[in-house]
N, C-alpha and C positions, 0 to 999 in steps of 0.2 A: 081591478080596483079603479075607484073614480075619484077623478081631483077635482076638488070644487074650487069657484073663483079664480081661474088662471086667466093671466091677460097677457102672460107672455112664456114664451119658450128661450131660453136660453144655452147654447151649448160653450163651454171652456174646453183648451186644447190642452190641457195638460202642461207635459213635457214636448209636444209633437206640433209639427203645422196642424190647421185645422182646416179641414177638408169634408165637402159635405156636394153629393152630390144631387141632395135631396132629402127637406125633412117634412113630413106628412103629421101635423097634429088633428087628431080627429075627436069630436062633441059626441056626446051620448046617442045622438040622432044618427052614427054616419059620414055626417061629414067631413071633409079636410079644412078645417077654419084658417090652416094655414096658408093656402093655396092664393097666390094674387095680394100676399097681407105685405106690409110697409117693416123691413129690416134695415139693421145696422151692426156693424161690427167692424174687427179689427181689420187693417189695411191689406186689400187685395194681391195676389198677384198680377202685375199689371197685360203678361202675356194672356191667349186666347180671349174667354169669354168668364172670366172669373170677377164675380160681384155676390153681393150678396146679396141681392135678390135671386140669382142665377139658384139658389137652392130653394124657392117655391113658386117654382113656374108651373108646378104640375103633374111635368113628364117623372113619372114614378119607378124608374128604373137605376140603378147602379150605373153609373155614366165613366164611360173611357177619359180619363183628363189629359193625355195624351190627346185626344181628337178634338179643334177647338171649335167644331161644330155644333157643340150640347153648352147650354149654360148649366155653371155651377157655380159653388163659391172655394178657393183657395187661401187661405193667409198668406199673408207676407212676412211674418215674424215664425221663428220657427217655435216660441216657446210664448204660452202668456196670453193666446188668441183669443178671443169670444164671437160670439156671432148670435145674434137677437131678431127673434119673428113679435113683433106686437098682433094679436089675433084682433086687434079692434074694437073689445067688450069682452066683462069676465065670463068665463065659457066652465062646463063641467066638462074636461077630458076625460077621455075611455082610452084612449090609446095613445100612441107616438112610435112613428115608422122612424126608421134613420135609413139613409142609402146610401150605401159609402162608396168609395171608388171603385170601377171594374177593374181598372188597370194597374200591371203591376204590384210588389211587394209592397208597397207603400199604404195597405188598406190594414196592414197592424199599426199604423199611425192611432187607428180611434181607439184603441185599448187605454188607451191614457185620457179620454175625455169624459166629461160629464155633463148632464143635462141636469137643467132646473128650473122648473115650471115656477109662475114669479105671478102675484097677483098686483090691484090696480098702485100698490104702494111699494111694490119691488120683494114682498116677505114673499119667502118661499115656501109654498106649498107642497109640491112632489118634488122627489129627484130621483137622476139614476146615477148609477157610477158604472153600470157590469156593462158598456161595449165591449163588443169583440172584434174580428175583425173580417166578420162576414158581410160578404154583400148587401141583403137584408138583414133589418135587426128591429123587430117588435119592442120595444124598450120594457124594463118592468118597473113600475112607479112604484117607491115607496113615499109614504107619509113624509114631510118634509120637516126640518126644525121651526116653528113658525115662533116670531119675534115678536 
């Protein structure tokens, strides 16, 4: 399924930190519209290399947060998080990667998070609720409640 008009990607931590070692949104054409785009969100942890942009640098792999060689992003709060990719322009998504931690028990953290694609006025277009808590995770969009 294809979400039209999305200008942003937003992920909520639930219950949990919010941990993202990498999130890939991709346009109908292919590409990762997220890759190099202007983020914000809830306050980092201020050890290794944890920022938010650290989650679309690019490098497409399920990253060790234990090793502060890889940028990522961490929160700071353990409950409450968000974490926001602006894509730049409304875009039609096809898909959305999530990459969650390599390391450690801590990657059942994203069972508790949600994504929601967000157009140029913030109404939400798609969403997901079903993380799990695999390394990879293809997201499944559904139709979103639109205001």
């Amino acid at each position: 399924m294809s979400c039209l008009g999305v200008r942003y990607a937003r992920i909520d931590s639930g219950a949990n930190y919010l941990q993202i070692s990498q999130l890939a949104v991709y346009n109908v054409t292919g590409g990762n519209v997220a890759k190099y785009k202007n983020t914000i969100g809830s306050a980092a942890l201020v050890s290794c290399s944890y920022s938010t942009s650290g989650a679309v640098d690019g490098v497409l792999v399920a990253k060790a947060f234990l090793d502060c060689s890889y940028n990522k992003y961490h929160s700071f709060v353990t409950t409450g998080s968000y974490w926001q990719v602006d894509l730049g322009s409304s875009q039609t998504i096809s898909k959305v990667v999530y990459y969650n931690r390599a390391d450690s028990n801590f990657r059942t953290r994203a069972t508790t998070y949600s994504l929601t694609l967000l157009d140029n006025s913030n109404k939400t277009m798609c969403m997901c609720n079903s993380f799990t808590s695999d390394f990879v995770q293809d997201l499944a969009l559904t139709l979103g409640i639109i205001r």
